[in-house]
C-alpha positions as CSV (number, residue, x, y, z in Angstrom):
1,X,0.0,0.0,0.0
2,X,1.1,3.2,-0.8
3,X,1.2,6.4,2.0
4,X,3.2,8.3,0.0
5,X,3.1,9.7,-3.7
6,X,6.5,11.6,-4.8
7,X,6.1,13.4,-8.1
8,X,9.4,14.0,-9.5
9,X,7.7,15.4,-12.5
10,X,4.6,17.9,-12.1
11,X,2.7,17.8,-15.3
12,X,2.2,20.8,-17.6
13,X,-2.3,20.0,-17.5
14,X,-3.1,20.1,-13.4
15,X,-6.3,17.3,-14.5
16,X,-2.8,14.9,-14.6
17,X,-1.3,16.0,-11.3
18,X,-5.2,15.3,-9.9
19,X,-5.3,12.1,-11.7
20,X,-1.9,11.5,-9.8
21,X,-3.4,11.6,-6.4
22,X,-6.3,10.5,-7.3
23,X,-5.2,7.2,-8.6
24,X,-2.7,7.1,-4.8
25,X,-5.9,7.6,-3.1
26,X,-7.5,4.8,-5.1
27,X,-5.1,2.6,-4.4
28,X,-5.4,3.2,-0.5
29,X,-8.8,2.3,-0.1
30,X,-9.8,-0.9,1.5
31,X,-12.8,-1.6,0.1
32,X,-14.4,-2.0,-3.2
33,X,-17.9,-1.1,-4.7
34,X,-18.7,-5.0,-5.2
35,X,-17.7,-5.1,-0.9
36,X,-19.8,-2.1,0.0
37,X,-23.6,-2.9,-0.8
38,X,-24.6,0.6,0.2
39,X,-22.2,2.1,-2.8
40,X,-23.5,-0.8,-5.5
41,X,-27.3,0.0,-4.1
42,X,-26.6,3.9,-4.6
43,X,-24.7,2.5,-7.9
44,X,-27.6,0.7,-9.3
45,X,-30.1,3.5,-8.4
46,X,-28.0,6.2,-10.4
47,X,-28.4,3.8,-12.9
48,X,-32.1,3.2,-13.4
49,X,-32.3,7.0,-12.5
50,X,-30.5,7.7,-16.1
51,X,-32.9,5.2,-17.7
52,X,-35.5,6.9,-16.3
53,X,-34.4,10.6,-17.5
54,X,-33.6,9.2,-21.1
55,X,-37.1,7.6,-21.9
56,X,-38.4,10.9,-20.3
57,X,-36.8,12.9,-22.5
58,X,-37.8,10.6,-25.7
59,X,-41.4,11.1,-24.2
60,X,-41.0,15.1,-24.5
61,X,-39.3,14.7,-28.0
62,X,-41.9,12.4,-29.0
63,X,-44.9,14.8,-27.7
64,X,-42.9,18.2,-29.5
65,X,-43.0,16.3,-32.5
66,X,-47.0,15.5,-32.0
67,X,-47.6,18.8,-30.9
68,X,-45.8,20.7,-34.0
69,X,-47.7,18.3,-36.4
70,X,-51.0,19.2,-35.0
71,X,-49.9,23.2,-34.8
72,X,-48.9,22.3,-38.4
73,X,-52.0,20.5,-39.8
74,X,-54.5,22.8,-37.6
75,X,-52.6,25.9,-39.6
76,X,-53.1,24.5,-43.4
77,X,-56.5,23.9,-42.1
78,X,-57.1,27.7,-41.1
79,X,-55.3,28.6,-43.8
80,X,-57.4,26.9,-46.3
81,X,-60.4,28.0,-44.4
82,X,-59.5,32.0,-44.5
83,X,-58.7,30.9,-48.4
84,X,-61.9,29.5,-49.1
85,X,-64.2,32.4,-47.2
86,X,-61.6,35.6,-48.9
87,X,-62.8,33.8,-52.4
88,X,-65.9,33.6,-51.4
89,X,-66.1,37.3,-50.5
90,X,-64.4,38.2,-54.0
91,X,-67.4,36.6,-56.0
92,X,-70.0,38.4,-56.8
93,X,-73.3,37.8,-55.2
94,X,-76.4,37.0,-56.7
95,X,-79.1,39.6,-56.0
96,X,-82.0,37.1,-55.5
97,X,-85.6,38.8,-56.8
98,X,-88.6,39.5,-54.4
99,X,-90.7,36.9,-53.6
100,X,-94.0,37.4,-54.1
């Protein structure tokens, strides 16, 4: 086991020099994830948590998409509609005679 870490070299990126005493620190511990079934429960629940946020966000992506499409279709619809009644206005009416 190691107390000690000498670095004869300091690295020109600190993220190396971290790594460094990082990986010392590592090496120091005396238990592993696999030994420690609060870590692997904590583990496994950041896991499912991850699922959980992707096939949320596939939901939302998936509902944008539904939403612009009706946005979309609801559009040509009103569209067609203020078409069809500004040519209907531009004809010219029939003046119907009395009845009688």
């Amino acid at each position: 086991m190691l107390d000690l870490a000498s670095n004869l070299d300091l690295p020109w990126n600190p993220a190396k020099l971290e790594q460094r005493i990082a990986r010392t620190w590592r090496k120091q511990e005396t238990t592993s994830t696999k030994e420690n079934p609060q870590q692997q429960l904590l583990d496994e629940n950041l896991f499912q948590a991850g699922e959980h946020l992707d096939l949320l966000q596939r939901h939302q992506n998936h509902s944008k998409q539904t939403i612009v499409a009706i946005v979309d279709q609801l559009d040509d619809t009103t569209h067609k509609g203020l078409q069809k009644r500004a040519n209907d206005a531009n004809r010219p009416m029939k003046i119907l005679p009395p009845h009688g």
